[in-house]
MARDOMAR-659159 format. One record per residue: x, y, z of N, C-alpha, C in turn. Coordinates in steps of 0.05 Angstrom, whole numbers, plus 32768, in hexadecimal, padded with zeros to 4 digits. Each point is the difference from the previous one (the first is absolute). Example, Ala and Ser with C-alpha at 12.3 -4.5 7.8 and 13.67 -1.06 7.14 Angstrom:
// residues 2
81087F8E809C7FEE80188000801280188000;7FF980157FF28010801880017FF18016800E;
// end
This chain:
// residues 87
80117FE980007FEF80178000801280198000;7FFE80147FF38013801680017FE6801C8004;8014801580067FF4800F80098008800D8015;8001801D800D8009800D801C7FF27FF48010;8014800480157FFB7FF3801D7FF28017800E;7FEE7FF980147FF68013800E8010800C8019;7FFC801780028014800D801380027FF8801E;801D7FFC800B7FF97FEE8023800880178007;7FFF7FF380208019801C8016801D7FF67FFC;800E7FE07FF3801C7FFF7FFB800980157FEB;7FF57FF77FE7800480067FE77FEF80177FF2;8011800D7FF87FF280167FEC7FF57FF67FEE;7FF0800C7FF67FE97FF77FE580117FFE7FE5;801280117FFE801380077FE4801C7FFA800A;80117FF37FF780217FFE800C800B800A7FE8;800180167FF5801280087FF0800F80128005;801B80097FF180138011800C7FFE801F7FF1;8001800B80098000801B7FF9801880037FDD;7FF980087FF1801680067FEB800780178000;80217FFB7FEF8012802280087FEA80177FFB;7FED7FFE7FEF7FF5800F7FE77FED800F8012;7FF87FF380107FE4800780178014800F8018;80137FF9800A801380088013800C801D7FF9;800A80007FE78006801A7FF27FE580197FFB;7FF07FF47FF87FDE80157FFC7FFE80058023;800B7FF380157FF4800B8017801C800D800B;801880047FF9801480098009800580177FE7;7FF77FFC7FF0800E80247FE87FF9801B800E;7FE9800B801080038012800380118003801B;80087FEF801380178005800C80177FFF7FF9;80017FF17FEF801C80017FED800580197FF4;7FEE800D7FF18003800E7FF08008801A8011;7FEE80028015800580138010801B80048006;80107FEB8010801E7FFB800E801480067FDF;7FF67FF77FEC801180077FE58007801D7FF9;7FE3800F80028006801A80028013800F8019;7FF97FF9801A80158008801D80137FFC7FF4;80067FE37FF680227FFE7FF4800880137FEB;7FF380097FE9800780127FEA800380208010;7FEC8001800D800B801D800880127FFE8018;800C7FFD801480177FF08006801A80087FF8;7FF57FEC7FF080227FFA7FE98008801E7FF2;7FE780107FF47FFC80197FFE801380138010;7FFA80018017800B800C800F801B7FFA8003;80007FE57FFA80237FF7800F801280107FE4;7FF180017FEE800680047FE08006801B800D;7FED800F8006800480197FFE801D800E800C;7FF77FFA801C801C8007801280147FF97FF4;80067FEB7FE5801E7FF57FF67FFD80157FEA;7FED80187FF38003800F7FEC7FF37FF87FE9;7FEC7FE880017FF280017FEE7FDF80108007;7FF67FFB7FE97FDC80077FFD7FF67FF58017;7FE6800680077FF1800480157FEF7FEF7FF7;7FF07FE8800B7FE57FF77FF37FF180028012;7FE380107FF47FED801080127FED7FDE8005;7FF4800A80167FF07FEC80087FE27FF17FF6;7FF780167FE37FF07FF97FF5800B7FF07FE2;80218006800180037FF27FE980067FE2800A;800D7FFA802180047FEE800E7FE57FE68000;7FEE80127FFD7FE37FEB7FFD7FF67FFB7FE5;800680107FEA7FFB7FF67FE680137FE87FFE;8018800E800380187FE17FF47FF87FEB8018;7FF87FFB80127FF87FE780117FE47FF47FF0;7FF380027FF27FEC7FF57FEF80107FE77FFC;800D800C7FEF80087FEA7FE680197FF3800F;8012800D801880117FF1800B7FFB7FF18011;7FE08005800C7FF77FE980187FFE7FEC7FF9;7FFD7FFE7FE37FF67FE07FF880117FE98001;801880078004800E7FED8000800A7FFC801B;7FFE80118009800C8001801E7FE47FF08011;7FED800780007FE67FF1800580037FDD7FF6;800480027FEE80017FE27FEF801C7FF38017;8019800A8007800E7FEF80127FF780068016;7FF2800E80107FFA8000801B7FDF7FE88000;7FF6800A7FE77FEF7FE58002800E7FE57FFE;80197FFC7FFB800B7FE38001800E7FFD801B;80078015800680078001801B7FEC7FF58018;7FED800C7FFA7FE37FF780197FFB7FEA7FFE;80017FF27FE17FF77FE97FF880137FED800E;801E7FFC7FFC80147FEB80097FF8800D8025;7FFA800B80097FF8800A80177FEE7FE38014;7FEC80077FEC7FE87FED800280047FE27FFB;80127FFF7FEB80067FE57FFB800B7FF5801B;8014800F7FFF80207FFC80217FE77FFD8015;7FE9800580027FF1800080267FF17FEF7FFA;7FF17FF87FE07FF47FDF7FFE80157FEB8009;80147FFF7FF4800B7FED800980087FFA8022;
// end
């Protein structure tokens, strides 16, 4: 007979694991956030050494497109996280 099992108090109804993909959609806007802190930052460190200044609104456009990847390893990060405390 196949078919879901009905839900107990041992076992959860669904045993599946979270994927990077779902982990990343719930971690980008913190990511993205901490990407920009880092660009304007580095900005600064830039500055004091005599380069350009990067203002803080340009700090959050370039974190768009730079969170994504930084999001994508912190979602693999959480994930081997999760794996490491199943076991």
């Amino acid at each position: 007979m196949s078919g879901t099992k009905s839900p107990s108090r041992k076992a959860p109804a669904t045993e599946g694991k979270w994927p990077v993909w779902k982990l990343a959609i719930l971690l980008y806007p913190a990511t993205a956030l901490t990407v920009a802190i880092n660009l304007f930052l580095a900005g600064l460190i830039a500055h004091s050494a005599g380069f350009g200044i990067i203002e803080p609104v340009t700090a959050l456009v370039w974190s768009i497109p730079l969170g994504i990847p930084a999001t994508w390893l912190a979602g693999r990060w959480v994930r081997g996280l999760m794996d490491e405390s199943d076991d």
